[in-house]
C-alpha positions in Angstrom: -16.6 29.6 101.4 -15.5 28.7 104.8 -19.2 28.1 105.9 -19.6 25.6 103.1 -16.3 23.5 104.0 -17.8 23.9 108.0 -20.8 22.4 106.0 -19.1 19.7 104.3 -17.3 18.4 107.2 -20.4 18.4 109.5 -22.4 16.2 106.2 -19.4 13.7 106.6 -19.6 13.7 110.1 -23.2 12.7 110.3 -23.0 10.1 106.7 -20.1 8.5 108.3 -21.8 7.9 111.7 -25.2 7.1 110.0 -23.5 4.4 108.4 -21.8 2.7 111.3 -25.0 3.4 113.3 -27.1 0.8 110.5 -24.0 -1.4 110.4 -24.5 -1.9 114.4 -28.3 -1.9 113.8 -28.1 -4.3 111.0 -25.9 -6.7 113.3 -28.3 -6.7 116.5 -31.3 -7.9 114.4 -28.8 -10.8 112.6 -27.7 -11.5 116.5 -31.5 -11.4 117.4 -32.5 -13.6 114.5 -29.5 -16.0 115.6 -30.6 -16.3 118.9 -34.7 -17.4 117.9 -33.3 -20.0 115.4 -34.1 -23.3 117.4 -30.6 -25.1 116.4 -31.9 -28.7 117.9 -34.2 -29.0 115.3 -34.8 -28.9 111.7 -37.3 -27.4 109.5 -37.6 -30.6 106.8 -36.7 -33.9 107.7 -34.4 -36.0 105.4 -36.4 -37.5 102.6 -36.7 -40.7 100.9 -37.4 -40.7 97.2 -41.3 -41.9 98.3 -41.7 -39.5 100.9 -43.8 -36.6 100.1 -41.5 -32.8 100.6 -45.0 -31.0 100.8 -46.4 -33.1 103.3 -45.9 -31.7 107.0 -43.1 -32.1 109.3 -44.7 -35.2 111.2 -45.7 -36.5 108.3 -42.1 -36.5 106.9 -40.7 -37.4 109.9 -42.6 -40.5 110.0 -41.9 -41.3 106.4 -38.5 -41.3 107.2 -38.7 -43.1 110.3 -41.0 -45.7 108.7 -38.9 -46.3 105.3 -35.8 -46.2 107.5 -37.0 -49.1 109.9 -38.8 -51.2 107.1 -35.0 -51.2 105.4 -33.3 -51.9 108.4 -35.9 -55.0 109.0 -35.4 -56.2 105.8 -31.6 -56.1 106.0 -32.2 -57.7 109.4 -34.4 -60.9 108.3 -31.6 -61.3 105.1 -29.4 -62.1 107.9 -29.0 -65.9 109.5 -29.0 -64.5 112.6 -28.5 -68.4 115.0 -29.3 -67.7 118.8 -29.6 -70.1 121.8 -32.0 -68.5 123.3 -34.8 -65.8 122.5 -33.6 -62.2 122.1 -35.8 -59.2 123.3 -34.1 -56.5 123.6 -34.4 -52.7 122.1 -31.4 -51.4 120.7 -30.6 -47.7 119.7 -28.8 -46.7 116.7 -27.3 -43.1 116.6 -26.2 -42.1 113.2 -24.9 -38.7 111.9 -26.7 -37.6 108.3 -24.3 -35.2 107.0 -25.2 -32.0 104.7 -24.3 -33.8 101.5 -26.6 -36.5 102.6 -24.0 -39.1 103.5 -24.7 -40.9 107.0 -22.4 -42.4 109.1 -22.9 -44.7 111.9 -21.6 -43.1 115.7 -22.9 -45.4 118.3 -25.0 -48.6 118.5 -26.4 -49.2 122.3 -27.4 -52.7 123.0 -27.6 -54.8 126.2 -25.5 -57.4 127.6 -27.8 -60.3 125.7 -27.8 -58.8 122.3 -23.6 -58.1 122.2 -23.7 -62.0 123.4 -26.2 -63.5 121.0 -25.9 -62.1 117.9 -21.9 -60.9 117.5 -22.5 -59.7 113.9 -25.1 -57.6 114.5 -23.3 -54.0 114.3 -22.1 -54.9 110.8 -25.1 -55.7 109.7 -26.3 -52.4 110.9 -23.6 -50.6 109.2 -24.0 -52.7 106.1 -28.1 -51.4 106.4 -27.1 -48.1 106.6 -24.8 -47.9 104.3 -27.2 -49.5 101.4 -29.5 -47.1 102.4 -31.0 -45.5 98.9 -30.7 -41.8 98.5 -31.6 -39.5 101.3 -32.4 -35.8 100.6 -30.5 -34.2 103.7 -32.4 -32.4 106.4 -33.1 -28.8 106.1 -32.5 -25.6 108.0 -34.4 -22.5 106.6 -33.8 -23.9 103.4 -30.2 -25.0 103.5 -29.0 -28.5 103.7 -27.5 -29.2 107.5 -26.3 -32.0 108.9 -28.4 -33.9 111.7 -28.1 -36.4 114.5 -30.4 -39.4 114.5 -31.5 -42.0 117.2 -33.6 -44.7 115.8 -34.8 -47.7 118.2 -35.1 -51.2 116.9 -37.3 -53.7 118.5 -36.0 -57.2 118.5 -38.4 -60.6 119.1 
């Protein structure tokens, strides 16, 4: 009797630390697999309702880019935009697209010409982005994330 109790007590000895050996096992591969995950980029690129989700990821990237600039240009020419004297200049619109797929504008970065000649321009930015049709958010191993954008627009 006393060699099975001695027998007992060594079984939940060695179940107890197998467990918490494959609990700090299981944690070192999730602190492995954290640490490959490339966090500065995504794994799908937001998608318009005419962009394709099997196509590649440069191929949805520019589908994005491309639908994004085309509505941005065409909110642009809607504008009466009156200037004194020709505008070239490249201006660079950060925007946050958030999980849920709402965007928000963060920053617009223009130079000294642009902020001069047209004053209503960041509105109409905002106003572009915000009559933006749906956007599928980006994704991140399958899981909708939010993501930082920088889009350049090209003025002549």
């Amino acid at each position: 009797m006393r060699n099975l109790t001695i027998l007992c007590f060594l079984f939940l000895l060695t179940a107890c630390n197998w467990s918490a050996s494959k609990e700090e096992k299981t944690q070192e591969l999730v602190n492995k697999e954290i640490l490959s995950i490339d966090w500065e980029d995504v794994d799908q690129y937001p998608l318009f309702a005419d962009c394709d989700e099997i196509a590649s990821k440069q191929e949805q990237k520019q589908c994005f880019m491309a639908t994004l600039l085309k509505h941005f240009s065409k909110t642009l020419e809607e504008s009466d935009f009156v200037v004194k004297e020709a505008v070239k200049d490249t201006i660079f619109v950060d925007f946050l697209m958030e999980a849920s797929g709402a965007i928000s504008l963060l920053h617009i970065e223009k130079g000294n010409i642009t902020e001069n000649q047209l004053p209503g321009f960041d509105q109409q930015i905002e106003k572009s982005l915000n009559s933006l049709p749906k956007i599928e958010p980006a994704l991140k191993r399958g899981i909708p994330v939010r993501a930082k954008f920088r889009i350049p627009i090209v003025l002549q």
